[in-house]
C-alpha positions as CSV (number, residue, x, y, z in Angstrom):
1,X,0.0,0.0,0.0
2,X,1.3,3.3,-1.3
3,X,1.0,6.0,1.7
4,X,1.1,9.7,0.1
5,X,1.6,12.7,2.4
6,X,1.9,16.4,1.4
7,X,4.9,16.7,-0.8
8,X,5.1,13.3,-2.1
9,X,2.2,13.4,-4.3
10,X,4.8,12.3,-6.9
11,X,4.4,8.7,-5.5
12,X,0.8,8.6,-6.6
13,X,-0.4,6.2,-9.4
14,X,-1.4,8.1,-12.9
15,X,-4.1,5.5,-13.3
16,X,-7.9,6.3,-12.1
17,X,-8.9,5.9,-8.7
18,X,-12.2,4.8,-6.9
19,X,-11.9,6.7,-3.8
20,X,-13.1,6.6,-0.9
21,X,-13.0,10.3,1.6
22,X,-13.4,10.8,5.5
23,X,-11.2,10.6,8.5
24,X,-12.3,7.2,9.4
25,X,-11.3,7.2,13.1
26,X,-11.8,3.8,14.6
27,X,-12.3,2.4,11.4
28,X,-15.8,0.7,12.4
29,X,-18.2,-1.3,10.9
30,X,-19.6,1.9,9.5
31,X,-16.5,2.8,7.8
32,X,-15.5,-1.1,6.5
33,X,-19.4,-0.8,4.8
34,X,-18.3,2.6,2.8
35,X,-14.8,1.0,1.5
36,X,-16.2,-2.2,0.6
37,X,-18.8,-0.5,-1.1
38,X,-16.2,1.4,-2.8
39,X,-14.2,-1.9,-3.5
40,X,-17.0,-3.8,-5.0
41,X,-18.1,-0.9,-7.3
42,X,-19.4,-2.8,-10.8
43,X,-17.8,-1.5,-14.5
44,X,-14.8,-3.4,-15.8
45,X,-13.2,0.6,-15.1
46,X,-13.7,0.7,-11.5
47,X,-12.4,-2.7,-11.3
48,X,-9.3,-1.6,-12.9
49,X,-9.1,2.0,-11.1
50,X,-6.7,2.3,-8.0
51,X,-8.8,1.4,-4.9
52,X,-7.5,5.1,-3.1
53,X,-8.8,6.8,0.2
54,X,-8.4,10.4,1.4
55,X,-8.0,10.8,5.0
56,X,-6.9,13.5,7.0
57,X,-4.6,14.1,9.9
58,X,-4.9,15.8,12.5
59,X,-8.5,15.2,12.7
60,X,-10.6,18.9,11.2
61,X,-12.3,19.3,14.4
62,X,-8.4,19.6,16.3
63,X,-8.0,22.5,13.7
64,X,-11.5,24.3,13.4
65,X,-12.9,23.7,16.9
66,X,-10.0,22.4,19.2
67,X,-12.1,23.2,22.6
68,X,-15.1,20.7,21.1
69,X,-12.5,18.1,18.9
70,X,-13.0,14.4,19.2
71,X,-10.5,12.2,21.3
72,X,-9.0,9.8,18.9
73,X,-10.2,6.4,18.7
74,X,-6.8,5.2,17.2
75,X,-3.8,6.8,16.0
76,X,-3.0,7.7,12.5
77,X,-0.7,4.6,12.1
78,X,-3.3,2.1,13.4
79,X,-5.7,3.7,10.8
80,X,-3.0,2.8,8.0
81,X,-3.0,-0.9,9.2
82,X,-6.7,-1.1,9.2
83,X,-7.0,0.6,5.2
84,X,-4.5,-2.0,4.4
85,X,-6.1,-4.9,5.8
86,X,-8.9,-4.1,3.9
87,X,-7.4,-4.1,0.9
88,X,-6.6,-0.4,0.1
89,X,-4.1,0.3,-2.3
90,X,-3.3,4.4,-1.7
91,X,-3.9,6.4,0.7
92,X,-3.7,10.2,0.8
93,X,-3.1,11.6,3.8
94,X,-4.2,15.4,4.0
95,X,-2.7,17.3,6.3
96,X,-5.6,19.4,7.8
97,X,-4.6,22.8,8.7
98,X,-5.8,27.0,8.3
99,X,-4.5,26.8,4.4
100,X,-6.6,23.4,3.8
101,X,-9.3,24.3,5.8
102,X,-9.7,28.1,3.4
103,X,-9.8,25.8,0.1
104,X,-13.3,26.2,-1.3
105,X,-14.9,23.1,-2.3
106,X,-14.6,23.1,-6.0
107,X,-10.5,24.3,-5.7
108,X,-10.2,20.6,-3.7
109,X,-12.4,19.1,-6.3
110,X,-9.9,20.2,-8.7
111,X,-6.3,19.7,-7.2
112,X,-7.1,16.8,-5.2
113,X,-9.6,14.3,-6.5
114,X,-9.4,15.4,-10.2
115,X,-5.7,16.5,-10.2
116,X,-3.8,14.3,-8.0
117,X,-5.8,11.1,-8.0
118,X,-7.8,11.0,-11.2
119,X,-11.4,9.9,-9.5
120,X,-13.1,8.0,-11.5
121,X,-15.8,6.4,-9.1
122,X,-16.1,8.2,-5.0
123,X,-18.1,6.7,-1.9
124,X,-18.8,9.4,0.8
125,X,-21.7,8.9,3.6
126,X,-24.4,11.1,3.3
127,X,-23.5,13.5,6.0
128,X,-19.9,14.4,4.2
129,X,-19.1,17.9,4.2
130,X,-16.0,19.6,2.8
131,X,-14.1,22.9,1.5
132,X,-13.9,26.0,3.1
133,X,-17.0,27.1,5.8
134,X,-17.8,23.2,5.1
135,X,-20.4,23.9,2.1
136,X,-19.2,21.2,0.3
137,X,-21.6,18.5,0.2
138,X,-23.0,14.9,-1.8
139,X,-25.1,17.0,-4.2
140,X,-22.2,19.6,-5.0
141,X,-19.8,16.9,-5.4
142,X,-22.1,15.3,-7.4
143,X,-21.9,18.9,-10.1
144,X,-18.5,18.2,-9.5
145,X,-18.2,14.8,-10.9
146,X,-20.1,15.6,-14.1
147,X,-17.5,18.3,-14.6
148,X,-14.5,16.4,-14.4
149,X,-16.2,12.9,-15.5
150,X,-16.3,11.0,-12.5
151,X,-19.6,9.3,-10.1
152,X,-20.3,10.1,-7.2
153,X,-22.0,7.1,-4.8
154,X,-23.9,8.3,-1.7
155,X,-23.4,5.4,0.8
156,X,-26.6,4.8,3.3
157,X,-26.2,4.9,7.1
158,X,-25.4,1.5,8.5
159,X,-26.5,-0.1,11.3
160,X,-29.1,0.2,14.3
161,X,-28.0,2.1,16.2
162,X,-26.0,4.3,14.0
163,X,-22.5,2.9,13.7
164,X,-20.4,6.2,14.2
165,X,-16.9,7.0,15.9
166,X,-19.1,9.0,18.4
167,X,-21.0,6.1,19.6
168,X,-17.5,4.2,20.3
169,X,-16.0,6.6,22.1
170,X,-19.3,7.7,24.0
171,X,-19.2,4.0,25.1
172,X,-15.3,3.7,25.9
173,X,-15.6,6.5,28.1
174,X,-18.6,5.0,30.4
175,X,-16.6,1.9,30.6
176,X,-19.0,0.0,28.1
177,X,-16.3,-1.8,25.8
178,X,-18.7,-4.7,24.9
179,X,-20.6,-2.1,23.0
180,X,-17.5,-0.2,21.6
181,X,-16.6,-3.4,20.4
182,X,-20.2,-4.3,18.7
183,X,-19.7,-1.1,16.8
184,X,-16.1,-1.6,15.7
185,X,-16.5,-5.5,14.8
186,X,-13.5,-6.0,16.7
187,X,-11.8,-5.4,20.5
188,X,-10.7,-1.7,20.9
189,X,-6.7,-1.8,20.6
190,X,-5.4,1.1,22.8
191,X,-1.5,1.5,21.5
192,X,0.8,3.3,23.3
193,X,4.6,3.1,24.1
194,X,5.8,1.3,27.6
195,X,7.8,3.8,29.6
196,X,9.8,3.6,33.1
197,X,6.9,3.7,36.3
198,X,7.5,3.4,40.3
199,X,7.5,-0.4,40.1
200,X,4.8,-0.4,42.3
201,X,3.3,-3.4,41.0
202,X,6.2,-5.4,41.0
203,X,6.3,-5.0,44.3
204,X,2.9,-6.5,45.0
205,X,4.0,-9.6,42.4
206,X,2.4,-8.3,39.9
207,X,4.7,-6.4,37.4
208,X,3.2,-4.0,34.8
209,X,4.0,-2.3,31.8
210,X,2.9,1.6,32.1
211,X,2.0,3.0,28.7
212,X,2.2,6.4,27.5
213,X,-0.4,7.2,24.8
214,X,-0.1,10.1,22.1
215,X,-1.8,13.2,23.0
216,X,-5.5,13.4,22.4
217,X,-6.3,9.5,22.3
218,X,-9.8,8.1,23.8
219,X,-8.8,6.1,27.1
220,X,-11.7,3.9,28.6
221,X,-13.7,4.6,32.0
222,X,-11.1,4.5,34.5
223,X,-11.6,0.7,36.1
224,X,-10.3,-2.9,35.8
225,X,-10.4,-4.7,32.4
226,X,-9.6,-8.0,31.2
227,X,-7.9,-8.1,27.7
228,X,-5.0,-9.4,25.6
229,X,-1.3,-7.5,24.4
230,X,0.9,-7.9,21.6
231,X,4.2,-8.1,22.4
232,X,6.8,-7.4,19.8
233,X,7.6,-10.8,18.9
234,X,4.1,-10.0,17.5
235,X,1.9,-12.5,20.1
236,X,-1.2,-12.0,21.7
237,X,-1.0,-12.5,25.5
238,X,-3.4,-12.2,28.2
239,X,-3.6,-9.0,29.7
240,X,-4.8,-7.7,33.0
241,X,-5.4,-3.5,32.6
242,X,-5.6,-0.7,34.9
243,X,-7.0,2.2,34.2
244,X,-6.7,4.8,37.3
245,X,-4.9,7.0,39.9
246,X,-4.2,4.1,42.3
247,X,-6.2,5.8,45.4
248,X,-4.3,2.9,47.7
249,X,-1.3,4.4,47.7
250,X,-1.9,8.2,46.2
251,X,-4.5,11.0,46.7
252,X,-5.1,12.8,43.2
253,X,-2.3,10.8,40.9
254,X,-2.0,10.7,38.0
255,X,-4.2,8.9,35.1
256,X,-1.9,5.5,34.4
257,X,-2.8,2.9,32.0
258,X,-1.2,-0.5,33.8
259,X,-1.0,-3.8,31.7
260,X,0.0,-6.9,33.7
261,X,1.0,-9.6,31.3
262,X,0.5,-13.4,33.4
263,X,3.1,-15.4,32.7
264,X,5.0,-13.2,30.6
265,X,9.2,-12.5,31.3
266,X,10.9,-9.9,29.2
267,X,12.1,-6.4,28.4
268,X,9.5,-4.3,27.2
269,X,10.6,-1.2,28.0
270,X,10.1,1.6,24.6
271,X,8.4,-1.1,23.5
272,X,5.5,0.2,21.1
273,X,2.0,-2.1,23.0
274,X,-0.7,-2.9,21.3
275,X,-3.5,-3.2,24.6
276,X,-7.0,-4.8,23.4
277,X,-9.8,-4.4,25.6
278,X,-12.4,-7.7,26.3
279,X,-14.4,-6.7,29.2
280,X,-14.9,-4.3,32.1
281,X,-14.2,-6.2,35.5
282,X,-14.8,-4.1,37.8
283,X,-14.2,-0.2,38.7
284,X,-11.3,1.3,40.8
285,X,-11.0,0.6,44.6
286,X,-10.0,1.1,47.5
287,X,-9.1,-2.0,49.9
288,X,-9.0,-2.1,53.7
289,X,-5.2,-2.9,53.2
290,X,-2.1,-3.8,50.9
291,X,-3.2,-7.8,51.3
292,X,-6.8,-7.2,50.5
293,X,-5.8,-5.1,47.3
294,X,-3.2,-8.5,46.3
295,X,-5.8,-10.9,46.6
296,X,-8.6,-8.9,44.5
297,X,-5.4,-8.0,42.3
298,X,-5.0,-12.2,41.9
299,X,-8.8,-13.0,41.2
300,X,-8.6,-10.1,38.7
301,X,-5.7,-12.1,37.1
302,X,-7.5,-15.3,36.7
303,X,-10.8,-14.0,35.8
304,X,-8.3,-12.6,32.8
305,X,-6.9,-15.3,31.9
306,X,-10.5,-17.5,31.9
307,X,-11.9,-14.8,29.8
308,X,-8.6,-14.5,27.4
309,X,-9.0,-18.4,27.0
310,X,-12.8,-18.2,26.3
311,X,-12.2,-15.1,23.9
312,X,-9.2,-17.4,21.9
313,X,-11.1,-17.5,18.6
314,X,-12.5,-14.0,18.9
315,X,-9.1,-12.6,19.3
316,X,-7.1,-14.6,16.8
317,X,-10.2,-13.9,13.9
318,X,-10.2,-9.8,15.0
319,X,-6.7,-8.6,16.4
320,X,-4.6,-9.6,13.2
């Protein structure tokens, strides 16, 4: 898969494209239904055209309304994987700033899905907006098209409820991953890099991996879960996660995502951690001491495991 940033639009294929456009966060069920729509377009040309999607980065709303913008279901990178798994070919990333954002709509008609990628066929959801003050929509893309000689495909809203980005993270933040999860078709992968903690938990028997997350990612409802991480040498491992300021030992810590691997012996330090999420166990406590806190700490562990074990199909069909 070809990956085309600003300044590199040299890299892109002179052939036509069938495009798909939108930022595509979380890349859920919703989103798969628009790209294999776009994928399966019929007419021996589409079939031949470059399957292409335009996606921006950071997201618009960081840009045009950064006191109301979106946490980030996944990080640009993650996104990449997921348009690639899917069978993407290229991928224009847009980098959405003041300059982008004062394009009109028919100027990005013309550099972009005319100029740069040759659209022959595009799939947008109905609520698509684009170009400057956002008055680009289906119908004037649609005038668009028959200017420059290319379809335009207004994909219908899928599922009930509304598959949407907001409905994932509205659910990640109450704690509710079993729906996030329903609406993404998969577990909810938080990645983040492991960094250096207070060793607290090996101190308890029960070592963790602290990991930092990039600035502005959605972090589930502060609480216990049960779910699986990838180490480098690219396995999934059960995984016992901690989301909280551990109120034991500290009054108003800091927010720390904890992953305890069972079983697991190794450097992971810097290491980049893929973190899937499989259920909510419980919420954050406080125990009448240290031994109380070890032994929930223990049953949390099991239960874990049990549910990583029951979960071994899911996992291996999804987290790939």
């Amino acid at each position: 898969m070809i990956v085309v940033r600003d300044g590199e639009t040299s890299k892109l294929s002179s052939s036509d494209s069938v495009i798909a456009i939108g930022v595509f966060d979380g890349l859920h069920r919703g989103h798969q239904a628009v790209i294999d729509m776009m994928l399966h377009l019929d007419g021996e040309r589409a079939r031949d055209a470059v399957p292409t999607v335009v996606t921006f980065d950071p997201h618009p709303a960081r840009v045009l309304a950064p006191e109301h913008a979106p946490r980030l279901i996944g990080t640009l990178d993650q996104r990449l994987e997921g348009f690639r798994a899917l069978g993407i070919e290229q991928v224009r990333v847009l980098t959405f700033d003041r300059r982008l954002a004062a394009e009109s709509a028919p100027d990005f008609v013309a550099r972009v899905l005319a100029g740069e990628l040759h659209a022959w066929e595009i799939v947008v959801g109905a609520d698509f907006r684009f170009g400057r003050d956002r008055i680009g929509d289906v119908a004037l893309l649609s005038a668009e098209g028959q200017r420059y000689g290319f379809g335009v495909y207004e994909a219908p809203t899928f599922g009930e409820p509304r598959w949407s980005s907001s409905a994932v993270r509205a659910a990640l933040e109450e704690g509710d991953v079993a729906s996030a999860n329903e609406t993404l078709g998969r577990p909810f992968v938080l990645r983040g890099r492991v960094e250096h903690g207070d060793a607290r938990g090996g101190e308890l028997g029960y070592a963790t991996a602290n990991l930092a997350t990039e600035a502005f990612q959605v972090v589930p409802l502060e609480g216990i879960y049960a779910g699986a991480a990838r180490t480098p040498d690219r396995t999934w491992r059960p995984a016992a996660i901690s989301i909280g300021t551990r109120p034991q030992f500290y009054e108003n810590g800091p927010l720390l995502v904890e992953v305890h691997l069972p079983g697991f012996e190794g450097d992971l330090y810097d290491a980049s951690l893929d973190v899937a999420f499989l259920a909510r166990l419980r919420g954050e406590e406080v125990f009448s001491d240290v031994d109380a806190l070890v032994a929930q700490i223990g049953r949390d562990v099991q239960q874990t495991v049990e549910l990583f074990k029951k979960f071994s199909e899911f996992t291996s069909a999804l987290l790939e």
